[in-house]
N, CA, C and O atoms as CSV, one atom per row, in Angstrom:
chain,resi,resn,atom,element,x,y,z
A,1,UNK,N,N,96.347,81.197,120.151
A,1,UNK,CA,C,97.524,81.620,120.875
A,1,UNK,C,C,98.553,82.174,119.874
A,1,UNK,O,O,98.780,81.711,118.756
A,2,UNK,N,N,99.050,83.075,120.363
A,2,UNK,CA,C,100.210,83.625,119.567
A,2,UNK,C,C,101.524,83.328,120.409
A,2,UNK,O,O,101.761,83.446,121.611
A,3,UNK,N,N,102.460,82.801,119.092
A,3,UNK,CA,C,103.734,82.943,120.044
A,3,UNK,C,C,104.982,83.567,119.331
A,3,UNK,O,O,104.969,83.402,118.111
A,4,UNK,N,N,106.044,84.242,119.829
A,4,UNK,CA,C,107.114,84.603,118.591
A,4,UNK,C,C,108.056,84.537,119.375
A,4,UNK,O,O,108.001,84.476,120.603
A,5,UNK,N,N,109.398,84.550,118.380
A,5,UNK,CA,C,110.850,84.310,118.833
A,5,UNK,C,C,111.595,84.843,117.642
A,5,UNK,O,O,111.456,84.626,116.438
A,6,UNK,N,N,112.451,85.627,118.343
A,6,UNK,CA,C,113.698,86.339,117.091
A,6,UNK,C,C,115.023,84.998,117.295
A,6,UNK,O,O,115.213,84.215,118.225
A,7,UNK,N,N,115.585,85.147,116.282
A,7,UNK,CA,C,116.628,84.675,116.536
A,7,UNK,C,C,117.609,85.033,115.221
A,7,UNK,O,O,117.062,85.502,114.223
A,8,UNK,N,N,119.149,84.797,115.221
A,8,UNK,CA,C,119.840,85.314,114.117
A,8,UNK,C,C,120.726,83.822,113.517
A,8,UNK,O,O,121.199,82.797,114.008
A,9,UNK,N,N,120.598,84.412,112.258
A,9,UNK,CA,C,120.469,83.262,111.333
A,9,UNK,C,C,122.467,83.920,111.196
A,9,UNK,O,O,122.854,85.086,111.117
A,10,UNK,N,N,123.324,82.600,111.217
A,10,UNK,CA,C,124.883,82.805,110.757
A,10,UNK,C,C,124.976,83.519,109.411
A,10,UNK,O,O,124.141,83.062,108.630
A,11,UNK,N,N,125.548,84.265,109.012
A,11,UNK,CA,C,126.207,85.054,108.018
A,11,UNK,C,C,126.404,83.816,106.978
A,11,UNK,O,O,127.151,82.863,107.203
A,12,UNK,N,N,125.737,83.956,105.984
A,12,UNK,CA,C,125.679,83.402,104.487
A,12,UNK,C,C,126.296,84.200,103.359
A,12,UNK,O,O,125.989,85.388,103.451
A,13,UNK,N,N,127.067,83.922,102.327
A,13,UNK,CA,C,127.611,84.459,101.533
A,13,UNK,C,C,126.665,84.918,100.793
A,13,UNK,O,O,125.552,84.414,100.944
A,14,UNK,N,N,126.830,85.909,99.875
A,14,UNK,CA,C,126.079,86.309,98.841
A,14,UNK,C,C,125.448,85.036,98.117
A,14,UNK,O,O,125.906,83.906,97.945
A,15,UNK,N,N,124.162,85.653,97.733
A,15,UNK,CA,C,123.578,84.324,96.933
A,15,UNK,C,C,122.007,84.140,97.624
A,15,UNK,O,O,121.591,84.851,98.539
A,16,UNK,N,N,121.529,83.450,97.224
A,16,UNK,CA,C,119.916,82.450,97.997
A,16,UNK,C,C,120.231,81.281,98.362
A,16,UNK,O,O,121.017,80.508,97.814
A,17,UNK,N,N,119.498,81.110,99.481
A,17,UNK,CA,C,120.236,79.848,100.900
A,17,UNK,C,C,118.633,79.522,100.881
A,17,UNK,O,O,117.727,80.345,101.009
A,18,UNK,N,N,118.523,78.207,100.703
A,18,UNK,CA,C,117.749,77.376,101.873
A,18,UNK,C,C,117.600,77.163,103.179
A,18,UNK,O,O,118.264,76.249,103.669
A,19,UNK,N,N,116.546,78.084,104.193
A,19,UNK,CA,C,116.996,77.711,105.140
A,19,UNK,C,C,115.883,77.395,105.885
A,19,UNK,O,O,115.705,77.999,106.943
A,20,UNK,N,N,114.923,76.363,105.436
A,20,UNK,CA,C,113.684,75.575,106.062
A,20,UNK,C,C,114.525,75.271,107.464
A,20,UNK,O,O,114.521,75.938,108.499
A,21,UNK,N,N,115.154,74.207,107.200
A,21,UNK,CA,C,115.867,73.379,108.497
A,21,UNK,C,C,116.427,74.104,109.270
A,21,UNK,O,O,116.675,73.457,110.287
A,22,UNK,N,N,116.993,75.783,109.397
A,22,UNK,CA,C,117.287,76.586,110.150
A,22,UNK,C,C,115.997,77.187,110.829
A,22,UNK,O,O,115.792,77.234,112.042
A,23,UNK,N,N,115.245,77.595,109.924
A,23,UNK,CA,C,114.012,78.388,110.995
A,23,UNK,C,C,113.248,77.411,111.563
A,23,UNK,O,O,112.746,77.558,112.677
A,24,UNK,N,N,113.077,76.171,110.729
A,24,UNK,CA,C,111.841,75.149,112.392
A,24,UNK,C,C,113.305,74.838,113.182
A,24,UNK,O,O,112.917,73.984,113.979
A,25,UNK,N,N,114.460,74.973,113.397
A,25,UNK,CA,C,115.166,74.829,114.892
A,25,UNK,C,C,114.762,76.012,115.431
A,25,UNK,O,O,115.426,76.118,116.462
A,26,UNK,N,N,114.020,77.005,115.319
A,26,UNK,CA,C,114.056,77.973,115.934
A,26,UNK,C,C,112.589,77.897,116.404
A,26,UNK,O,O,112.447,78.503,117.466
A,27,UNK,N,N,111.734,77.476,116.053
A,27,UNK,CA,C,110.766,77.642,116.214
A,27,UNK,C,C,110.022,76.879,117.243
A,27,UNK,O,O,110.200,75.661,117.248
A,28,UNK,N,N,109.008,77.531,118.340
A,28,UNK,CA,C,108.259,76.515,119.048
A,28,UNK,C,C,107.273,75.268,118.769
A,28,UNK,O,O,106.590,75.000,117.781
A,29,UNK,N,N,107.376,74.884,119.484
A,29,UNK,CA,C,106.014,73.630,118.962
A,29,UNK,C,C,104.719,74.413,118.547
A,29,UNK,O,O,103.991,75.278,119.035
A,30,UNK,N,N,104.822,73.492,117.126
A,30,UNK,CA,C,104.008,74.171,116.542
A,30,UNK,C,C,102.003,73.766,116.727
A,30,UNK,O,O,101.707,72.694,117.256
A,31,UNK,N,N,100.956,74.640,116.286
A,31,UNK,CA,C,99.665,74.291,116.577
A,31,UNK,C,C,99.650,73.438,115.714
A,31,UNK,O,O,100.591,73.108,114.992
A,32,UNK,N,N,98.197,72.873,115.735
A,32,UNK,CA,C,97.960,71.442,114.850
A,32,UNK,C,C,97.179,72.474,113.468
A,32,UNK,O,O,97.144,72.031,112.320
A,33,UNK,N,N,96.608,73.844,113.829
A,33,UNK,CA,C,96.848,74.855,112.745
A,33,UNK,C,C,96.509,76.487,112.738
A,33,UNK,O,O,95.700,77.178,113.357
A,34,UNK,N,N,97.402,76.728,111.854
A,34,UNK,CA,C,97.690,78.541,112.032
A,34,UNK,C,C,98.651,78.713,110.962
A,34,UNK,O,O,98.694,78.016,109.948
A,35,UNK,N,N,99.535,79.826,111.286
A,35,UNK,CA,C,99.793,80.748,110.767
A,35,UNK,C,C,101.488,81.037,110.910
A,35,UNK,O,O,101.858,81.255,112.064
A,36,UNK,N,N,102.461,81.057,109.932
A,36,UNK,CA,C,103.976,81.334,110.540
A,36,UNK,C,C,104.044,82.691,109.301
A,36,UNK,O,O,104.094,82.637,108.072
A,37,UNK,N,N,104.028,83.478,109.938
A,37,UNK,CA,C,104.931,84.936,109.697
A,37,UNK,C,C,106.183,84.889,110.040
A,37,UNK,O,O,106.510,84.952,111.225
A,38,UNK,N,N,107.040,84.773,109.080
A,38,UNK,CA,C,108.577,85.275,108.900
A,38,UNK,C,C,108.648,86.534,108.731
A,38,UNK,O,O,107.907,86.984,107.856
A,39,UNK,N,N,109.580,87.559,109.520
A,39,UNK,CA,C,110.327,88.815,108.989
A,39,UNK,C,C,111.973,88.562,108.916
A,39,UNK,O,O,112.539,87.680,109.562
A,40,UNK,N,N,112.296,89.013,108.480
A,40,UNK,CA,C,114.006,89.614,108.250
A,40,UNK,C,C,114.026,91.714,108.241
A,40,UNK,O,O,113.792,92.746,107.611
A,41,UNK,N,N,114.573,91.013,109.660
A,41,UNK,CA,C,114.970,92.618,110.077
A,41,UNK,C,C,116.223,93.380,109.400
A,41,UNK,O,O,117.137,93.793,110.114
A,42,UNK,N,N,116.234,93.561,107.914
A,42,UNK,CA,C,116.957,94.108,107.357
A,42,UNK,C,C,116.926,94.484,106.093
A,42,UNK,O,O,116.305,93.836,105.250
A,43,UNK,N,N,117.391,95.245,105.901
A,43,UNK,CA,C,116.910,95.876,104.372
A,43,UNK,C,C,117.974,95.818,103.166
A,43,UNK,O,O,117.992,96.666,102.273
A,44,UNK,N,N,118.759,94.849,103.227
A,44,UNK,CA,C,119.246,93.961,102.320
A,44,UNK,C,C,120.047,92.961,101.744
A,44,UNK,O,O,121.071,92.674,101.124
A,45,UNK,N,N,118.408,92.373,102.612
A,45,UNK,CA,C,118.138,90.935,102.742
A,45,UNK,C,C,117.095,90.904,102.321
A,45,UNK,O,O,116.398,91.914,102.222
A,46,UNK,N,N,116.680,89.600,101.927
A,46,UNK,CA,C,114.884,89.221,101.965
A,46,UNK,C,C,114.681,88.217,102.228
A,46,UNK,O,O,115.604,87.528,102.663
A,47,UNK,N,N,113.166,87.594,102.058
A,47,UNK,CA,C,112.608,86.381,102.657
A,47,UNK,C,C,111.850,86.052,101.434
A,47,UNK,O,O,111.268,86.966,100.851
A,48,UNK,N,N,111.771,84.362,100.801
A,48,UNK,CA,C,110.963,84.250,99.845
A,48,UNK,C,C,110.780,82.515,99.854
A,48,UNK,O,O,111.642,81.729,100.248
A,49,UNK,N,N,109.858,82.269,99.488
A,49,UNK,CA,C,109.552,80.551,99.483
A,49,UNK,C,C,109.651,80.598,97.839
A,49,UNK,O,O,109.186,81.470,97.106
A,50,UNK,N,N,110.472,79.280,97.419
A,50,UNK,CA,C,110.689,78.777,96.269
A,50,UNK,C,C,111.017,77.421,96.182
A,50,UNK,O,O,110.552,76.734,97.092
A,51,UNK,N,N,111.899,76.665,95.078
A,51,UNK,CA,C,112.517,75.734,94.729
A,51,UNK,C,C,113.305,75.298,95.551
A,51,UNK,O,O,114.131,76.121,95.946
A,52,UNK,N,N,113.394,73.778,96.180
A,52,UNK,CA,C,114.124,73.298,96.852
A,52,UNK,C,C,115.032,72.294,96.610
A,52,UNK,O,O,115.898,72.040,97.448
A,53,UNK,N,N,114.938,71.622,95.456
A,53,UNK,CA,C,115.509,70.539,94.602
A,53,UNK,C,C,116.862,70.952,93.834
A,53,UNK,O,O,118.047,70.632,93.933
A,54,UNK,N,N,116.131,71.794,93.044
A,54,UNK,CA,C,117.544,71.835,92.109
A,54,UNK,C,C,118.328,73.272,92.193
A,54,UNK,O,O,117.954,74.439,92.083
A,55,UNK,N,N,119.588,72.643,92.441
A,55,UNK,CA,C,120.285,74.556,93.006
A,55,UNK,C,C,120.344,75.671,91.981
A,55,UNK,O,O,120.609,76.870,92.068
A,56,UNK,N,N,119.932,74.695,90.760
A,56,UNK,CA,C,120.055,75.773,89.633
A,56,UNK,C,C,119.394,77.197,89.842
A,56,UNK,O,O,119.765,78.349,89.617
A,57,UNK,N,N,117.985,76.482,90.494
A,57,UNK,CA,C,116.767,77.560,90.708
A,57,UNK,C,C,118.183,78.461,91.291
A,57,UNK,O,O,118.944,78.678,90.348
A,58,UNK,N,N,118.537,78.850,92.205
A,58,UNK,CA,C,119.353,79.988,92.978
A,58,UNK,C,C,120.243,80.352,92.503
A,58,UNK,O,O,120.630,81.453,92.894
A,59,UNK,N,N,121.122,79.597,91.328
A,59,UNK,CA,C,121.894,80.782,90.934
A,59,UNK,C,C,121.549,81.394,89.343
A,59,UNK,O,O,122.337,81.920,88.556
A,60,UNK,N,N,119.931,81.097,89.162
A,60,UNK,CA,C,119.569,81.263,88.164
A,60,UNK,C,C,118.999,83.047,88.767
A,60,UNK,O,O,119.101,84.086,88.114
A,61,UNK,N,N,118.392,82.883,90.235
A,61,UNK,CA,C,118.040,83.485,90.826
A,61,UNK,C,C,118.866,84.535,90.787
A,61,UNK,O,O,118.416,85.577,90.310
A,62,UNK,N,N,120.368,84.498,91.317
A,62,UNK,CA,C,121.303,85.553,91.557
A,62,UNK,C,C,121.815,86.336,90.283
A,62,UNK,O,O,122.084,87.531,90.157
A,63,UNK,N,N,121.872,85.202,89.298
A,63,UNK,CA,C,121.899,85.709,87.560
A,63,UNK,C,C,120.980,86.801,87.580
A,63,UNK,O,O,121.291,87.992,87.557
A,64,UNK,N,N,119.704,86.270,87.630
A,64,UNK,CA,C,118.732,87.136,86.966
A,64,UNK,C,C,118.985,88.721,87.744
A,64,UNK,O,O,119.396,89.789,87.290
A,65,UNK,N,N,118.612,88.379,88.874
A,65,UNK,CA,C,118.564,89.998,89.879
A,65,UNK,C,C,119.716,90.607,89.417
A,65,UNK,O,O,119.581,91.754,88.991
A,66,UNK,N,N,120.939,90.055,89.400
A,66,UNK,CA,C,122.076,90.633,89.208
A,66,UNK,C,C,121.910,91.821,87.444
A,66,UNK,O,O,122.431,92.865,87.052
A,67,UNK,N,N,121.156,91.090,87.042
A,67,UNK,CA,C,121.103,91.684,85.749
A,67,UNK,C,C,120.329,92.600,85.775
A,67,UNK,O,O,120.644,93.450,84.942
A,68,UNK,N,N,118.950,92.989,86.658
A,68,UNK,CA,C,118.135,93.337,86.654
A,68,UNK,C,C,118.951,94.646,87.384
A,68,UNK,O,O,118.939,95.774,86.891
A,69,UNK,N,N,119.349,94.449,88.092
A,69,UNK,CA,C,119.991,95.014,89.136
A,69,UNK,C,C,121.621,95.274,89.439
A,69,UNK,O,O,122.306,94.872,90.380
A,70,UNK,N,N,121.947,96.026,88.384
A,70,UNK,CA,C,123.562,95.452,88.955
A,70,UNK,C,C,124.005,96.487,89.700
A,70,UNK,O,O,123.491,97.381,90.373
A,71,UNK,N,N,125.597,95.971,89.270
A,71,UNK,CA,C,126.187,97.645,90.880
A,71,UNK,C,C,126.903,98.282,89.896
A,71,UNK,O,O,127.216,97.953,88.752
A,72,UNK,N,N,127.086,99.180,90.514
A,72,UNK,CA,C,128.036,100.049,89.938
A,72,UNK,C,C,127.271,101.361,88.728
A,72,UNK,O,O,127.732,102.051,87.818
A,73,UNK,N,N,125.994,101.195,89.315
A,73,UNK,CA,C,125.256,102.243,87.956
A,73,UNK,C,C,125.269,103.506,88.793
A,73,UNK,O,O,125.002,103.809,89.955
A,74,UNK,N,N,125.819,104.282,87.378
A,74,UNK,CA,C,126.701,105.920,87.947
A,74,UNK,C,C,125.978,106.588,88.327
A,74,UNK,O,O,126.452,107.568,88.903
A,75,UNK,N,N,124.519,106.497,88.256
A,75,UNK,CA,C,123.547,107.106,88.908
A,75,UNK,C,C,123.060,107.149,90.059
A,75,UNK,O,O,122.275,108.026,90.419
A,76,UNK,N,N,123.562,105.982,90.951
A,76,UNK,CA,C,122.913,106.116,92.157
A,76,UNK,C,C,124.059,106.636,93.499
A,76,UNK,O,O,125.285,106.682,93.401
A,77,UNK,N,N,123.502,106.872,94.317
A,77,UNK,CA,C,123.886,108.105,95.208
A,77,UNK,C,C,124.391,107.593,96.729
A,77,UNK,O,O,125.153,108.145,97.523
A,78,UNK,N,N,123.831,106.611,96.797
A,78,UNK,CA,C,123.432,105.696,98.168
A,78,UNK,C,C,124.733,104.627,97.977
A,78,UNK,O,O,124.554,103.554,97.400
A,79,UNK,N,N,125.959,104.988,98.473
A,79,UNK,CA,C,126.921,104.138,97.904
A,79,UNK,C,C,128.351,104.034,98.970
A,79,UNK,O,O,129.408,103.472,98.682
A,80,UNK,N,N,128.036,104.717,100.204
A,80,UNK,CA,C,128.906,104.926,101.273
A,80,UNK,C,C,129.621,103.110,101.358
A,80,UNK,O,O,130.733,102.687,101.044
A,81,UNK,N,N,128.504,102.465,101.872
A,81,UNK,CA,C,128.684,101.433,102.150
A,81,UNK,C,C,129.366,99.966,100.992
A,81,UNK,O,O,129.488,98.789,101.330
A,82,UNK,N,N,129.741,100.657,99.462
A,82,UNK,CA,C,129.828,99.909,98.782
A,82,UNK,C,C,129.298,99.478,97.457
A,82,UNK,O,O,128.148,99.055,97.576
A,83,UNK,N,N,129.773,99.439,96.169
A,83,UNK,CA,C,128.863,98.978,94.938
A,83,UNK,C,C,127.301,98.174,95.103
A,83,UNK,O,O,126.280,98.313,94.430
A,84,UNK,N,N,127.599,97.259,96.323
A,84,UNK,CA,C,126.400,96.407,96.331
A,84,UNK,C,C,125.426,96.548,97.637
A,84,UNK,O,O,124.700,95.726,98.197
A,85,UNK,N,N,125.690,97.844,97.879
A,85,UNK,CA,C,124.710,98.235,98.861
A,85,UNK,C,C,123.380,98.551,98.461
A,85,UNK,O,O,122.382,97.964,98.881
A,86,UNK,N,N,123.385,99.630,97.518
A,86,UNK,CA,C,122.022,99.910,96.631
A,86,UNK,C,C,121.022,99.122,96.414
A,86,UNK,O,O,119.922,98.837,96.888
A,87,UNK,N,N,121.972,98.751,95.250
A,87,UNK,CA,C,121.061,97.138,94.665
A,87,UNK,C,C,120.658,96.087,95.669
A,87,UNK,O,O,119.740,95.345,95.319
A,88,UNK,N,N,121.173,95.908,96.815
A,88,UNK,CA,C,120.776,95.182,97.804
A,88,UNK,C,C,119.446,95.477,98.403
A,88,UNK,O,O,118.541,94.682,98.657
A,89,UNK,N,N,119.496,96.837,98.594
A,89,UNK,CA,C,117.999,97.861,98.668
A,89,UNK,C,C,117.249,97.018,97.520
A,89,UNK,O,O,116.620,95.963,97.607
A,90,UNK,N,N,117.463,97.646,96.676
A,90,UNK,CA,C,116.119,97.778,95.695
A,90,UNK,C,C,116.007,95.935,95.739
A,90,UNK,O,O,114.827,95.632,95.918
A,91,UNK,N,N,116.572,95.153,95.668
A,91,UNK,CA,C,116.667,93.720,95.504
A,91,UNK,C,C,115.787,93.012,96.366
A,91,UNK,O,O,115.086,92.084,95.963
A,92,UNK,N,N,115.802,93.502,97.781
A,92,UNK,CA,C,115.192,93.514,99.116
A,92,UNK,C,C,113.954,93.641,99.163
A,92,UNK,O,O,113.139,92.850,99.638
A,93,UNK,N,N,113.646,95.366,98.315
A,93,UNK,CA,C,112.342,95.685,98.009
A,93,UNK,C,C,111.740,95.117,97.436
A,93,UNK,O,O,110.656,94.941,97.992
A,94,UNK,N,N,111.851,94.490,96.174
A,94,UNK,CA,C,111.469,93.789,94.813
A,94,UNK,C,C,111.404,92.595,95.488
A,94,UNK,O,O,111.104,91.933,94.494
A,95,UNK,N,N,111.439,91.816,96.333
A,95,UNK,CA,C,111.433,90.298,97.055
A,95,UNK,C,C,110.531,90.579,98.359
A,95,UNK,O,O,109.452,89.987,98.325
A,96,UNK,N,N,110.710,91.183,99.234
A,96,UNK,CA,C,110.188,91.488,100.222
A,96,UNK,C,C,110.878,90.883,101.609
A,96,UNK,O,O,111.834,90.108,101.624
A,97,UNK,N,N,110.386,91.255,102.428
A,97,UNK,CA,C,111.335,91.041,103.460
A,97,UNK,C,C,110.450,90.243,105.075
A,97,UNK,O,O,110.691,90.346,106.278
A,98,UNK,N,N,109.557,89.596,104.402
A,98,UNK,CA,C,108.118,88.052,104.743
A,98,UNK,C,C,108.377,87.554,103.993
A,98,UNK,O,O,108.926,87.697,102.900
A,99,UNK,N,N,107.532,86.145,105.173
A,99,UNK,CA,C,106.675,85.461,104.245
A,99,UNK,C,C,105.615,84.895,104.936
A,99,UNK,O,O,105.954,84.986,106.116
A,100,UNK,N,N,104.491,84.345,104.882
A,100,UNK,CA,C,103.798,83.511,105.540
A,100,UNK,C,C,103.537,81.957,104.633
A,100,UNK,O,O,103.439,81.603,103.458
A,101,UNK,N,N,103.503,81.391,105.887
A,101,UNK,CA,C,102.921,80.065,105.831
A,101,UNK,C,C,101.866,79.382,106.344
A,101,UNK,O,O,101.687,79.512,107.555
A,102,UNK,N,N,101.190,78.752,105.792
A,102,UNK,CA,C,100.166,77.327,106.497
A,102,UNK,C,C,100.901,76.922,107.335
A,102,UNK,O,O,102.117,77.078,107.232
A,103,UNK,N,N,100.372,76.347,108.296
A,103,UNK,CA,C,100.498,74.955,109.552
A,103,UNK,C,C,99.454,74.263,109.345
A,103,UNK,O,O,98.333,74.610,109.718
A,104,UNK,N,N,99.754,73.045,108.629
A,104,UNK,CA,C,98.348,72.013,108.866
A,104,UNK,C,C,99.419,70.865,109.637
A,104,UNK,O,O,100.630,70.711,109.476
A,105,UNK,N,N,98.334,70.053,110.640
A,105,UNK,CA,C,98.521,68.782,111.426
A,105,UNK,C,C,99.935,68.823,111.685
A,105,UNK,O,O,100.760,67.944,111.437
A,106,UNK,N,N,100.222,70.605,112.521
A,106,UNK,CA,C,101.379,71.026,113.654
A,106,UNK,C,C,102.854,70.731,112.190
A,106,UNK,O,O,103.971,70.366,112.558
A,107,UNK,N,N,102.592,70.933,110.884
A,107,UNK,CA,C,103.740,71.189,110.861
A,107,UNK,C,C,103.552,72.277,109.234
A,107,UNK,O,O,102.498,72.512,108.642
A,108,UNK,N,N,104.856,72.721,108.897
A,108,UNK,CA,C,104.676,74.177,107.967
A,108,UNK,C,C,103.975,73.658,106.708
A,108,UNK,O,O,104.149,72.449,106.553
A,109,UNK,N,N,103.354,74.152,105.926
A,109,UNK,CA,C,102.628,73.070,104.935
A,109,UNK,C,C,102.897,73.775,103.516
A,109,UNK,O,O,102.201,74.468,102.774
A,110,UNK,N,N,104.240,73.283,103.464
A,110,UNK,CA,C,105.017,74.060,102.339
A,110,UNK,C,C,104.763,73.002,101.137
A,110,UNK,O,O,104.208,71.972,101.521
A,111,UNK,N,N,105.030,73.056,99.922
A,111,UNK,CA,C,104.893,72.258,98.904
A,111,UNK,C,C,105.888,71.041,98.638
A,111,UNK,O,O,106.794,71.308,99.428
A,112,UNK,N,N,106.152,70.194,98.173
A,112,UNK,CA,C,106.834,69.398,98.095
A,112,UNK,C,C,108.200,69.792,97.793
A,112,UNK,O,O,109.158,69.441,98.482
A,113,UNK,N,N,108.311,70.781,96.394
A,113,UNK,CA,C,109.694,71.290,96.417
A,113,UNK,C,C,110.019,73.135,96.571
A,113,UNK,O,O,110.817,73.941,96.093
A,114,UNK,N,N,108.772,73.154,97.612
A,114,UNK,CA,C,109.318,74.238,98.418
A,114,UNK,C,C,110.013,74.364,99.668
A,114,UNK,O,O,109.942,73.551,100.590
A,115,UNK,N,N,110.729,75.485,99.656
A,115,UNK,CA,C,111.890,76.091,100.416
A,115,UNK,C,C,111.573,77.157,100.967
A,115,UNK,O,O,110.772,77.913,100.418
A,116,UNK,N,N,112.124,77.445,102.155
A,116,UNK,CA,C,111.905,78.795,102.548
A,116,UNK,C,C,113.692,79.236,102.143
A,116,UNK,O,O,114.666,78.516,102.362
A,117,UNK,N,N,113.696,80.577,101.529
A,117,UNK,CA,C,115.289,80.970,101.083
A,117,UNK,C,C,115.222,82.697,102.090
A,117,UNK,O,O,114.302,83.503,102.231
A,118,UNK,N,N,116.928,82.677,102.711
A,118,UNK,CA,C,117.348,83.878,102.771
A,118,UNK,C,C,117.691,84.329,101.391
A,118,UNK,O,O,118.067,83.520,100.543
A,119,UNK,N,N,117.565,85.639,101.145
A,119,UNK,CA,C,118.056,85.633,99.397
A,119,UNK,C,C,119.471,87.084,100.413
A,119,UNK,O,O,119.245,88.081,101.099
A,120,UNK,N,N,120.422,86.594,100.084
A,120,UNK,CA,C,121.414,87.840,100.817
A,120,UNK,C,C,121.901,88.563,99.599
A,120,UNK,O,O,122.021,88.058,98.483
A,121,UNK,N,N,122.167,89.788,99.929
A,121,UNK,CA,C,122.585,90.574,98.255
A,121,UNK,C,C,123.740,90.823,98.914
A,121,UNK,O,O,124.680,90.566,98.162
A,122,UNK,N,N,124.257,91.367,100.421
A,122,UNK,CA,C,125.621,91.813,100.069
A,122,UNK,C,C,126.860,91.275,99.849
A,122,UNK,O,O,126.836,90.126,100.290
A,123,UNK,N,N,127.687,91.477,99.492
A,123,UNK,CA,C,128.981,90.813,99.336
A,123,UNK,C,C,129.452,89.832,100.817
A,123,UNK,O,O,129.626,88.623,100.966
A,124,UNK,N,N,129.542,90.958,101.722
A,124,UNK,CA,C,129.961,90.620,103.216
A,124,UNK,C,C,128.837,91.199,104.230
A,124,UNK,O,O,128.619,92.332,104.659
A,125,UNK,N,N,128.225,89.959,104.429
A,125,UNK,CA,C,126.982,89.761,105.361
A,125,UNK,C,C,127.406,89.793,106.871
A,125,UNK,O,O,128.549,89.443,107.168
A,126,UNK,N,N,126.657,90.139,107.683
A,126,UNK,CA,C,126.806,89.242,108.900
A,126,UNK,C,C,125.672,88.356,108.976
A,126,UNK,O,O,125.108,87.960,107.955
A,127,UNK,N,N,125.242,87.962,110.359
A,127,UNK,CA,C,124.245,87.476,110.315
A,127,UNK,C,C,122.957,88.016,110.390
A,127,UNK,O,O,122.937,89.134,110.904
A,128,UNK,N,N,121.777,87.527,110.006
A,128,UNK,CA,C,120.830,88.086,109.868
A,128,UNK,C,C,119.886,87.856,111.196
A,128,UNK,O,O,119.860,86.872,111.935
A,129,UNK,N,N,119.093,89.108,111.272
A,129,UNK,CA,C,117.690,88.690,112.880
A,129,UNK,C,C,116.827,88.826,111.936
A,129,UNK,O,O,116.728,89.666,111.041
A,130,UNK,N,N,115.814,87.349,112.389
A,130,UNK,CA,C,114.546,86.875,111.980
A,130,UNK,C,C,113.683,86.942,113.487
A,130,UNK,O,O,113.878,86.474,114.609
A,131,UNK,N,N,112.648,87.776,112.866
A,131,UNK,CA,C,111.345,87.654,113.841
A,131,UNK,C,C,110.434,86.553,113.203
A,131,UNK,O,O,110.172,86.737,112.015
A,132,UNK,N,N,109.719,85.035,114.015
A,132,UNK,CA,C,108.849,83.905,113.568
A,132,UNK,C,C,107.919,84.230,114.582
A,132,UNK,O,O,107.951,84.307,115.810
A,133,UNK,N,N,107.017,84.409,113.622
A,133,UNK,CA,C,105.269,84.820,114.865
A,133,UNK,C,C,104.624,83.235,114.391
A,133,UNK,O,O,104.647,82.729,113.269
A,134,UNK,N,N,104.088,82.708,115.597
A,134,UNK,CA,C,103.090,81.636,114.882
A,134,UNK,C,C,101.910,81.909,115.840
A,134,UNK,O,O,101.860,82.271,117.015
A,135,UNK,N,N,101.062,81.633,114.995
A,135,UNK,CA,C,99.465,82.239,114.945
A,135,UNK,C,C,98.723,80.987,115.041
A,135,UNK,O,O,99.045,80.152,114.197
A,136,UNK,N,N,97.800,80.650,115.870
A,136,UNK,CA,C,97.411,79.359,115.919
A,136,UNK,C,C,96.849,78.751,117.063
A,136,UNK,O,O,96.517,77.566,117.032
């Protein structure tokens, strides 16, 4: 059986958010096993499973991209919307904008100190729409 549900996740500040405990409220009862496809309907934003313990992981996270990636480089063109629109693109791209998961014995079968993270690049977000397909 397949089942899916969009729903929109509240406006998070710039940065990577944990938000396991936000997407299973969203989600139906789950099979005893299958398949959860996450999307984020937006292009800059992304979706990524990581570290759930220590917050360092995330703003080690926002360090790094930021460096990799910063704003304000005189070269790019795509800038109506703001210094950190671009880089939000390419940031988006470089992360992706899924994820999938296991379901074993009806629940997500993430690792001990894994997380599912919104990673948000822009300054001033709204909220985000997530499509959750579960397969199963």
């Amino acid at each position: 059986m397949i089942q899916q549900t969009q729903f929109t996740l509240p406006a998070h500040r710039r940065g990577y958010h944990i938000i396991t405990a936000e997407v299973l409220r969203h989600l139906p009862t789950l099979p005893q096993t299958g398949i959860l496809h996450l999307f984020i309907k937006h292009t800059s934003a992304a979706l990524t499973v990581n570290e759930n313990a220590d917050p360092d992981v995330r703003t080690d996270f926002e360090s790094i991209f930021n460096k990799i990636v910063p704003e304000n480089m005189p070269f790019l063109t795509h800038t109506m919307e703001g210094p950190d629109d671009m880089p939000a693109h390419i940031k988006a791209a470089m992360i992706g904008h899924s994820v999938q998961i296991p379901i074993t014995d009806g629940r997500l079968n993430l690792g001990t100190w894994q997380g599912i993270y919104l990673c948000e690049f822009r300054n001033r977000a709204s909220g985000r729409q997530l499509v959750a397909t579960v397969y199963g």
